[in-house]
N, C-alpha and C positions, 0 to 999 in steps of 0.2 A: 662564545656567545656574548662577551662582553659589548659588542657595537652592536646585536643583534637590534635595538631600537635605532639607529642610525642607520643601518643599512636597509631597513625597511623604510623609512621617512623616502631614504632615497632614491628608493623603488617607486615608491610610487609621486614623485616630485611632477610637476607638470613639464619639465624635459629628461627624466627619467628613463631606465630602459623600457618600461612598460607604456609611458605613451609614444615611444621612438616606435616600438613593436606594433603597436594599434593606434594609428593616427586619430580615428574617433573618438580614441579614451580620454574624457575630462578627468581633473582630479576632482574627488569626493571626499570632502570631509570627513561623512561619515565613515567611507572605507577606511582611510586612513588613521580613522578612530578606531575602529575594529581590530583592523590590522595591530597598530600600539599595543591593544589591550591582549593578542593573540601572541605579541610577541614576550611581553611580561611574563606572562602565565606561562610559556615554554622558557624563561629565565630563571625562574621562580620554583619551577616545577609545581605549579598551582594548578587550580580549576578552574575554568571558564564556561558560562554560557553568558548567551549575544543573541540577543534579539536585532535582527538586522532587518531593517524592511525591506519592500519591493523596489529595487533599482540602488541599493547600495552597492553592491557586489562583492559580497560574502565569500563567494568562492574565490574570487583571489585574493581576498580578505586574510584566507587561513592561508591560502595555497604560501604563498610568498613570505610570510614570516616561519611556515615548516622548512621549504627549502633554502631558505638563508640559514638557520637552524643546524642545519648537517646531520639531522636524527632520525632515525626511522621511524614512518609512519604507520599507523592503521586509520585508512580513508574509507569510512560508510555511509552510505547514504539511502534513501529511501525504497530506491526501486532498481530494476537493472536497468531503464533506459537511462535513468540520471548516473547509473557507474559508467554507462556506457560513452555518456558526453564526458563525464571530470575523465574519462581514463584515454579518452582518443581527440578529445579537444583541448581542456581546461589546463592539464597538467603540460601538456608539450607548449601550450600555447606561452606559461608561463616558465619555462622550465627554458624554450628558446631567448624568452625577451632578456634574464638573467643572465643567460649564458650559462647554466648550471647543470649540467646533466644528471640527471635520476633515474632509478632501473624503478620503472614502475611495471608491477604485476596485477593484471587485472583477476578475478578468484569469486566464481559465486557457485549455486550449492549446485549438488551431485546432482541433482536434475536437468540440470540445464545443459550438458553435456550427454555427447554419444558415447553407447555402451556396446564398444564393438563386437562382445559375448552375447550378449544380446539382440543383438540386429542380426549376429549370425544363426541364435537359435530363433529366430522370429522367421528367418527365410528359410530355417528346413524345411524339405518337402515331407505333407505329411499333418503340420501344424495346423490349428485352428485358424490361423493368421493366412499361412498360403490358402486356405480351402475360401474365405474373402476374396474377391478379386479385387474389392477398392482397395483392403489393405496391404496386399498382395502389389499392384500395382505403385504404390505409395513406400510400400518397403524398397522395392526394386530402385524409386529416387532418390529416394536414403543413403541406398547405398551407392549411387555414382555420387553422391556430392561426400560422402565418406573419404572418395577415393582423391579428395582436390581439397580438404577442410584441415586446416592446419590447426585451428582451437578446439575442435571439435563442438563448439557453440551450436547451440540447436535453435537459437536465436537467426543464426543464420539461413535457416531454412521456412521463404516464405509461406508455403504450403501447412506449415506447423505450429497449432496457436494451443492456450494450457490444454485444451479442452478436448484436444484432437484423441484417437483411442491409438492412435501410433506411438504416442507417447511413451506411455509404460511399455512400449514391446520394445523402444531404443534405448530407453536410458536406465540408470539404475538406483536402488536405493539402498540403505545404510545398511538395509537388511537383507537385501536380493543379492548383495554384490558378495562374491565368491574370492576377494581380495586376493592372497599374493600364489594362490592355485589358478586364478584366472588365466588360459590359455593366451588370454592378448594383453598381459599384465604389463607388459614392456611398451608397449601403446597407447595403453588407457592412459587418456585426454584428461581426464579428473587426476589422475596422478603427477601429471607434466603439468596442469594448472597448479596444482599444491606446492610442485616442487619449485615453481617458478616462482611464487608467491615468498616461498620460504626462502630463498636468495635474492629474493627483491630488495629496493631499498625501501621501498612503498609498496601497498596492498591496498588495493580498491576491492573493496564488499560492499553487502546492503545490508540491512537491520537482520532482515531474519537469518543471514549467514552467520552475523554476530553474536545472534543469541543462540542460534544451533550450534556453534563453540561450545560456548558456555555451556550447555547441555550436555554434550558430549564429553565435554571435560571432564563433567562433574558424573559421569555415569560412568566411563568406561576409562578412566586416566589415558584421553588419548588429546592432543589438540592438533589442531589444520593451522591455527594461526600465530605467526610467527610474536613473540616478545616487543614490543617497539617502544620509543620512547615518550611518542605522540599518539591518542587516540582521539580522531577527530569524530566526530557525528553529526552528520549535516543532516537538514530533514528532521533534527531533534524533536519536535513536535510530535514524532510518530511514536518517537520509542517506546511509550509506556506501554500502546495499543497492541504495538509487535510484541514486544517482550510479552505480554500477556498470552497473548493466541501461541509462543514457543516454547512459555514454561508453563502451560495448561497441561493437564490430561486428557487424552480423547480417546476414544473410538469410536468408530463410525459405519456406514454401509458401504461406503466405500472402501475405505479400509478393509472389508472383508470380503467381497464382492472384488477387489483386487487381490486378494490371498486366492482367493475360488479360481479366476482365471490360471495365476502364478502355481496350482496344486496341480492343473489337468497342464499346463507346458512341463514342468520340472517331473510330476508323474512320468506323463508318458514316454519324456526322453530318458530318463535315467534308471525308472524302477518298472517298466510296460509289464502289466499284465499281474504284479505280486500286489496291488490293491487296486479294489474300483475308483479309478481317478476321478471319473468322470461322475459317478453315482456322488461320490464325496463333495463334489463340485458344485454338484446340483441340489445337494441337500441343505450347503450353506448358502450357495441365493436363497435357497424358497424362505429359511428359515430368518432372513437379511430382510425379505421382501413382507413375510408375514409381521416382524416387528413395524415394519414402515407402516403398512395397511390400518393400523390400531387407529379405530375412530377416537378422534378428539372431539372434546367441549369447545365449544367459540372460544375465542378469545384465547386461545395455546395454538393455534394454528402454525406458528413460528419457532419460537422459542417457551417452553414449562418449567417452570423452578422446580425443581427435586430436592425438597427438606426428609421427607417421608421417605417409605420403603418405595413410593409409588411418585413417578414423575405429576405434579398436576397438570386435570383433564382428560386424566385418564382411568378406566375402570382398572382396579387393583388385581379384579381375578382376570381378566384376560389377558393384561399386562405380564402377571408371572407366566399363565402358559408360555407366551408369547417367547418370553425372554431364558424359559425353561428350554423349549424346542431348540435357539440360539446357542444356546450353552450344551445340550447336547450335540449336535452338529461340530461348534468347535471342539467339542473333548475326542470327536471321533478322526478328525482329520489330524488332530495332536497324534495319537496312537496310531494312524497309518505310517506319517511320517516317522516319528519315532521308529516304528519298526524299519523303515527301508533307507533310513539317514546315512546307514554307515556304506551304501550305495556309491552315491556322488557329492564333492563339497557343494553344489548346489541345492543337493535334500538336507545336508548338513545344516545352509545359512539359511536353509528355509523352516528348518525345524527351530532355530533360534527365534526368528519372528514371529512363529508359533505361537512361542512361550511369552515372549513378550508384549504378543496381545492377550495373550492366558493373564498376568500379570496386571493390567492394564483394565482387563474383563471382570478381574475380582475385586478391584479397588474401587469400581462402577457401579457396575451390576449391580441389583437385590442381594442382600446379603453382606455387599462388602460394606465397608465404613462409610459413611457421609463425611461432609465438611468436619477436620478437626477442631477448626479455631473457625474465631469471626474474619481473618485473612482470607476467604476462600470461599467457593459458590460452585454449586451444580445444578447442574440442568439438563434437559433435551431439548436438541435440536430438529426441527422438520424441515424437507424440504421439498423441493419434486421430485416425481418418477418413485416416490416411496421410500425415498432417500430420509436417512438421520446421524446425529452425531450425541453423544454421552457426551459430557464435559466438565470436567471439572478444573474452575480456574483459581488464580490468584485476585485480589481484585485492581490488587497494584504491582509497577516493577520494582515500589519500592526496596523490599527484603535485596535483590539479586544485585539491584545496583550501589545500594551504603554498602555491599561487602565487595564488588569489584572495588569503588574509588577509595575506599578503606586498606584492601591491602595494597593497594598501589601506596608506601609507602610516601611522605615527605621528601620531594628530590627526586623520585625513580620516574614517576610518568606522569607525565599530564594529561586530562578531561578537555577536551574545547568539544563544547556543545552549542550549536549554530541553526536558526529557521527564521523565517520573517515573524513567526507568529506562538512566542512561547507564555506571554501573560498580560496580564492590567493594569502590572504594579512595576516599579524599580527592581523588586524582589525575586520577578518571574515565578512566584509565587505555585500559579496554576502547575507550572512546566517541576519544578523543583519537587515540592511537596508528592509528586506524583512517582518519583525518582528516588525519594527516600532523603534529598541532598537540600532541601529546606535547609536543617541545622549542622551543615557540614561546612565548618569554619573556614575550609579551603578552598569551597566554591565559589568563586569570584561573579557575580551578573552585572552586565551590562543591556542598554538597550539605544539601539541610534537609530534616529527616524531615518522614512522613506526620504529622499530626495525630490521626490517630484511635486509639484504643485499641482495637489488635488483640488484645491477652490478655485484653481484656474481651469482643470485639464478635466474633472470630472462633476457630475450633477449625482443629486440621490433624489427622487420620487419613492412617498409611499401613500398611493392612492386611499383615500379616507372612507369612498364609498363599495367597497370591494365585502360581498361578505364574511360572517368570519372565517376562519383557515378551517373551524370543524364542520363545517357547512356543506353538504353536496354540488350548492352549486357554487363555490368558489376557484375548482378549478374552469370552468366553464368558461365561467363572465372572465376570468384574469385571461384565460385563452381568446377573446374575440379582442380584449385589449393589445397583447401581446403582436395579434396580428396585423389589428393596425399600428402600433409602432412599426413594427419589422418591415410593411410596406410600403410606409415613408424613407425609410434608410436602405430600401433593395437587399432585405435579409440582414445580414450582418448582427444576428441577437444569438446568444446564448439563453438557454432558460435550464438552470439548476433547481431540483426539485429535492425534497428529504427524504421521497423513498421510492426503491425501483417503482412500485405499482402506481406513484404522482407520474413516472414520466410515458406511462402507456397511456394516460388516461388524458394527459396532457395532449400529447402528439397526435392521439385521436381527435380529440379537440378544435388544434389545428387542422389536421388537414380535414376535416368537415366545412372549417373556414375559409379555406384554400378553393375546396373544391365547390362549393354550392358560389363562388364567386364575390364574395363576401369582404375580399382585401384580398390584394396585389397578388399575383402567383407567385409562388417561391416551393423551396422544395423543405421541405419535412423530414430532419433525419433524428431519430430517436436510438440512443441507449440499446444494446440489443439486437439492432440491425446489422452491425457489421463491428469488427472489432475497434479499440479505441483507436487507436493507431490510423486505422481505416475512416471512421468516421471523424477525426481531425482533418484529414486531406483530405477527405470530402469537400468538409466547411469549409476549409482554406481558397479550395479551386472554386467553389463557389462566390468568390469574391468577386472574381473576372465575370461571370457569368451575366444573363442577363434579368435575371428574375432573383437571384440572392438565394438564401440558406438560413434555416430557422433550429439549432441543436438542441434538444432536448436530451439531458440526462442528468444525472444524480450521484450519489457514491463518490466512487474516485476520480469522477470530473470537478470535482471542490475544491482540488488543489492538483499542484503540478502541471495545468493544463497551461499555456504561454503559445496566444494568439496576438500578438502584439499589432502595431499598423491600424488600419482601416478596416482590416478581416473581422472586427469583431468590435461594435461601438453601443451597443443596448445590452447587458446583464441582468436578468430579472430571477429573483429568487423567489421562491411560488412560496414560502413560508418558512418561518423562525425554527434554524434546525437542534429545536431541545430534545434530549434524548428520551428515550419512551421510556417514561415512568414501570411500565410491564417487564422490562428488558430484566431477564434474570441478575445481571450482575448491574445492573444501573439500581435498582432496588435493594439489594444488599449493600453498594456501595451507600445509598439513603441511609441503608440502617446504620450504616456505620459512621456515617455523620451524626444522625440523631443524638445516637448513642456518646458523642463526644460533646454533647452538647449545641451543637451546629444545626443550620438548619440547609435539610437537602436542598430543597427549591435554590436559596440565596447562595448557598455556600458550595452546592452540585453542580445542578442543573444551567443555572443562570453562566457560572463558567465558561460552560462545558459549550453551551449555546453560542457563545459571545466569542469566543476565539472560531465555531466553525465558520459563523457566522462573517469575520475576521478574513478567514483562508478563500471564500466565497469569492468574496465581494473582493479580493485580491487580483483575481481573475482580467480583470477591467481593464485598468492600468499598468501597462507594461514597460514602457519608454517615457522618454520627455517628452515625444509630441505626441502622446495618446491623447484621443480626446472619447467620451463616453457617456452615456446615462446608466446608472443603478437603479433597479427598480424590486423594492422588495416588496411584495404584495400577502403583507401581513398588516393589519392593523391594530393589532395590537402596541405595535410599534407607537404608537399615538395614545393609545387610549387604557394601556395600563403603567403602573406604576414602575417598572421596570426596563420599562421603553424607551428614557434617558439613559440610561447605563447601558445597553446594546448600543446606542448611535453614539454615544461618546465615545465607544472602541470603536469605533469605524475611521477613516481618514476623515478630516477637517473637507467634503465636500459642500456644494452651495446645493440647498433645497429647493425643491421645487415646490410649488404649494397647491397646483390646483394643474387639469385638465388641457388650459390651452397651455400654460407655463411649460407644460411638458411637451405637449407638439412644435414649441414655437425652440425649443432647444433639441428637437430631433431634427426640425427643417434646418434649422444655422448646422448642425454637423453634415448632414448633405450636401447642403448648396457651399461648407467649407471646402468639402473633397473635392465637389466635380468644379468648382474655381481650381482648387492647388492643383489638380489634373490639367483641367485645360488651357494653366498661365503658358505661353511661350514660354521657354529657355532664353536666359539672358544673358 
C-alpha cells in the first residue's frame, strides 16, 4: 500500500479510469480530498470520519481507496435499498472502471430471507394459515417464485411489504429457526447468504445487521460477520439511533402476540392434543390486549417514563393486575412447552424463546430492577390496535463503540465513518461524542463542502407572518400557502412535516384547497397512503402529468429520499424539528447534560434540531443544475435567539424577504423549465 495515495490521485484524475468509465464524471476536489484522507487512514490503520456533502460523492470516495487497498471490507450502510444500490451498482461500477475484480457478498438479516421450513409448515393442510384464503392464496405465490428465487430475498417479492401477516409465516427468527435439524438445512438461503459473505472479499450490511453481530456475539459467542481489515459505515449519522433501538431491551405486544400465533402452529403440529394450544393462545392475546387497554392521563398517550414501580399516567393498582394476568398467562405457556419440548426441535427452539422472554419479562416488569446507572432509561410504549412496547434503553452508542474501535488494535483495522451530515464544528463533535470517539486519539475528522452552488441553484423563504408553530391554526394558513406555490410550479413541492399526525392534518388541508377550487388542481399524496417506494413513483410520474403532485410526509422522508431534476423544486418544512422535550429518553438525556453542567436546550436540543434540520433541507439540491425554493414555515427562525445558528448550518442560500420576492422566484423557475423544454435542439 505504499503508492496507495498515488494510485488513488490517479483514479480519479480528470482522464483517469473513472472518467474514461462515466464520461459525465467531473473531477471534484472535494472527492478527491476525501478519497486522500480514506486512503491514509487505511495506510495508517487509523480512524476516519468525513462529513462529505450533498454532490461530493462519498461513495466512490471510499469505494476506490478500499479496492486499491487489496483488504477485506465490512461495507454498511443505512437501509437495504442503499445495500441494494452500493451492492448492484456502486461497487461493479467501480470495480469495472479499475479493472479490479472483487467477490462482493451482499448479507442482511434473517428476516429478509425465505424460510423454506416455514412456508412449508404454513401451507400444511389443516393450518390456521390454509383455513385464510387470502393467506392461503398468497402462500401458494410464495411458493412458485420459491421455486425460480436464487437469493431467497423477500425483497423480491412485490406483493410483500414489513407489515404484511405472510411475513412471520415465511421467514424466520433467531429464535424460531430449528438450525442444523432443519429438514431444508442444505437450502436455507440465510445460510448460502452467510456462507457467501464469509468467502467474500467484501460484505455489504446495514446498521441494524451490524449491531445485531455485536449482540449476538456478545450473548451467544457466535458471529455471522467475517474479520476484515476495513470497516466502512456509510449513513454514519444514523448509527447512534440504530445502535440504540439493537442494544435496548424490549418487550412488546407484539412480541407476544407472535409467540401466541407461533404456540397454536408448533402445538398443533408437533404435540396435537397433550396441551390446549389453542386455549393457551388465546389467553396470552387477551392477557397482551388487556395490558394495552390501561386508560392513560393526557399527555403519555405515546411514549411514559417508568422511574417508579409504575409507568407514568397510569393507575398503579390496575397496572399490576394488568401486568399480574401477563405474567401468569406467560408462566403457563412456559410449563406447556416445557413439558412437550422433548417432542420436536421446533418445541425445543421454541421453548428457548420462552425463556428468553421469561428473562427479558423479569428485568422489565414490576418487580424487576430499574435503570441501574444514569446510562440508561425506561419507559412504555403506546400504540394502535392496543399495541405496546417495555423498553429499556441506553441513552448513547457510546459504551458499545470506544470498546469495538478500542480493541481493534493500532495497525489491525481501520473506522471510515462517512454522511453528508455529522456536525457544526471541525471536530464532528455532535457525531463523535455520541459514539463515545470524541477522545479517541486515532479518530481522525474531516469535513469537505457541498460542491454545488446553493446562492446560485437554491432560495430559502421563511415567511414572518405565519403563526406560531404551537398555534392550531398554523398548519392551516401554511397549507393554503403551500397551495398556492405548488400551483404556480404544476406540483412539484415536497412538504416534510415533524410528526406523522402534522402530515394527516396537513394533506387534509390541501386537499380541501384543492377541492373547494381554491389553487390549481394537483393531486395530494400523503405518508401512509401507499408505501414509500410507491408513493415516490407516484411523485416522480407525476411530473409528466398535467396538474403536478403535492407529497406530504414526515419521518424517514428527511433523509435518503433523491428527487433530483425538475421532479421536485419547492421543499417546505412545516416547523423546526426539536425533539420532544416529553420523549422519555430525550429527557434523561437533558438530565444528563444538566447533570455535567451543560445546558440541555444549547448543548441537546438545539443540535439535535440543527443537523435534522440540515438532513431536510438536503432534500432540495441534488445535481448541479438543480434549481429550488426552501421554505421553512417556522418563525422562530426570525424572531428568537437561536435562529442565527440553525440558518448558519443550513447551505449559504440567497433569502427571500417578503411575499412577491417569493412568487417572483417561483414564476423564473417555471417559465426556466418550460423555455429549457421548449428551446429547439441545436
Amino acid at each position: 500500500m505504499i503508492d496507495l495515495a498515488h494510485g488513488v490521485a490517479a483514479a480519479f484524475a480528470a482522464r483517469g479510469p473513472l472518467a474514461a468509465s462515466h464520461p459525465g464524471l467531473r473531477p471534484r476536489p472535494g472527492q478527491l480530498q476525501m478519497a486522500l484522507a480514506v486512503a491514509q487512514a487505511l495506510q495508517a490503520g487509523e480512524h476516519l470520519a468525513v462529513e462529505a456533502g450533498t454532490g461530493v460523492g462519498k461513495t466512490f470516495a471510499y469505494l476506490v481507496p478500499v479496492l486499491l487497498s487489496g483488504q477485506r471490507a465490512l461495507l454498511s450502510t443505512a437501509t437495504q435499498a442503499l445495500q441494494d444500490q452500493l451492492f448492484t451498482r456502486d461497487i461493479p461500477a467501480v470495480s469495472r472502471a479499475l479493472g479490479l475484480p472483487v467477490r462482493a457478498a451482499l448479507l442482511k438479516g434473517r428476516s429478509s430471507y425465505l424460510c423454506l421450513h416455514r412456508l412449508e409448515l404454513a401451507r400444511a393442510v389443516g393450518t390456521s394459515a390454509q383455513r385464510d384464503p387470502v393467506i392461503a392464496a398468497g402462500l401458494e405465490q410464495v411458493q412458485r417464485w420459491a421455486r425460480v428465487t436464487r437469493s431467497g430475498d423477500v425483497g423480491e417479492l412485490d406483493m410483500l411489504d414489513e407489515r404484511s401477516p405472510l411475513r412471520p409465516l415465511i421467514t424466520s427468527t433467531r429464535h424460531n429457526c430449528v438450525g442444523t435439524s432443519c429438514p431444508q438445512a442444505a437450502q436455507c438461503h440465510v445460510n448460502l447468504a452467510r456462507r457467501q459473505a464469509r468467502e467474500a472479499d467484501w460484505v455489504v450490511i446495514n446498521h441494524h445487521l451490524f449491531f445485531s453481530d455485536q449482540v449476538i456475539r456478545e450473548a451467544e459467542a457466535v458471529d455471522w460477520l467475517p474479520e476484515t481489515g476495513v470497516v466502512v459505515l456509510d449513513e454514519a449519522h444514523q448509527l447512534n439511533d440504530t445502535g440504540i433501538q439493537l442494544l435496548s431491551q424490549s418487550i412488546s405486544s407484539d412480541n407476544l402476540r407472535d409467540l401466541a400465533r407461533e404456540l397454536g402452529v408448533q402445538g398443533h403440529a408437533w404435540a396435537r392434543g397433550l396441551r390446549p394450544w389453542g386455549h393457551l393462545a388465546l389467553c396470552l392475546e387477551q392477557a397482551c390486549r388487556a395490558l394495552g387497554s390501561l386508560s392513560r392521563e393526557a399527555g403519555t398517550q405515546g411514549r411514559g417514563r417508568w422511574t417508579e414501580s409504575t409507568p407514568e399516567g397510569l393507575n398503579p393498582g390496575t397496572w399490576l393486575l394488568a401486568v399480574s394476568g401477563l405474567d401468569h398467562a406467560l408462566t403457563a405457556v412456559l410449563e406447556a412447552v416445557s413439558a412437550t419440548a422433548q417432542s420436536a426441535a421446533e418445541l425445543a427452539r421454541l421453548l428457548e424463546r420462552i425463556k428468553a422472554l421469561q428473562i427479558t419479562w423479569s428485568l422489565l416488569a414490576p418487580g424487576g430492577p430499574g435503570p441501574q446507572d444514569a446510562a440508561s432509561v425506561r419507559w412504555m410504549e403506546w400504540g394502535a390496535d392496543r399495541s405496546w412496547r417495555m423498553v429499556r434503553a441506553p441513552l448513547d452508542s457510546a459504551a458499545r463503540f470506544t470498546r469495538l474501535v478500542s480493541d481493534a488494535g493500532p495497525g489491525t483495522r481501520s473506522w471510515i465513518f462517512a454522511s453528508a451530515t455529522l456536525g457544526h464544528d471541525d471536530a464532528l463533535s455532535w457525531f463523535t461524542r455520541s459514539l463515545g470517539l470524541a477522545d479517541h486519539r486515532t479518530v481522525r475528522t474531516l469535513r469537505v463542502a457541498s460542491p454545488f452552488d446553493h446562492g446560485d441553484q437554491a432560495a430559502l423563504y421563511v415567511p414572518h407572518d405565519l403563526p406560531e408553530p404551537s398555534d392550531a391554526a398554523h398548519t392551516p394558513q401554511l397549507a393554503v400557502r403551500v397551495a398556492q406555490w405548488a400551483g404556480r410550479l404544476g406540483g412539484r413541492t415536497l412538504v416534510l412535516t415533524t410528526t406523522l399526525r402534522a402530515v394527516a392534518r396537513m394533506a387534509d388541508a390541501l386537499n380541501e384547497q384543492v377541492l373547494q377550487g381554491r389553487c390549481a388542481p394537483m393531486t395530494v399524496l400523503a405518508q401512509g397512503q401507499l408505501s414509500r417506494a410507491a408513493l415516490l413513483a407516484r411523485f416522480r410520474a407525476a411530473e409528466s402529468s398535467r396538474h403536478g403532485a403535492i407529497l406530504v410526509a414526515s419521518a424517514s422522508f428527511w433523509e435518503g429520499v433523491d428527487l433530483p431534476g425538475d421532479g421536485l423544486q419547492l421543499l417546505v418544512i412545516d416547523k423546526l424539528p426539536f425533539p420532544s422535550p416529553d420523549d422519555p429518553l430525550t429527557a434523561a438525556r437533558s438530565e444528563r447534560l444538566e447533570a455535567q453542567g451543560l445546558k440541555a436546550f444549547n448543548d441537546g436540543h438545539l443540535p439535535e434540531a440543527a443537523m435534522a434540520l440540515k438532513q431536510g433541507a438536503g432534500r432540495l439540491i441534488r445535481t448541479e443544475t438543480d434549481r429550488g425554493v426552501l421554505v421553512i414555515g417556522d418563525r422562530r427562525l426570525l424572531t428568537r435567539s437561536y435562529g442565527h445558528q440553525l440558518l448558519a448550518g443550513l447551505p449559504p442560500m440567497r433569502r427571500l424577504m417578503d411575499d412577491a420576492e417569493m412568487s417572483a422566484a417561483l414564476d423564473a423557475l417555471a417559465f426556466t423549465r418550460s423555455s429549457t423544454k421548449d428551446r429547439p435542439c441545436s
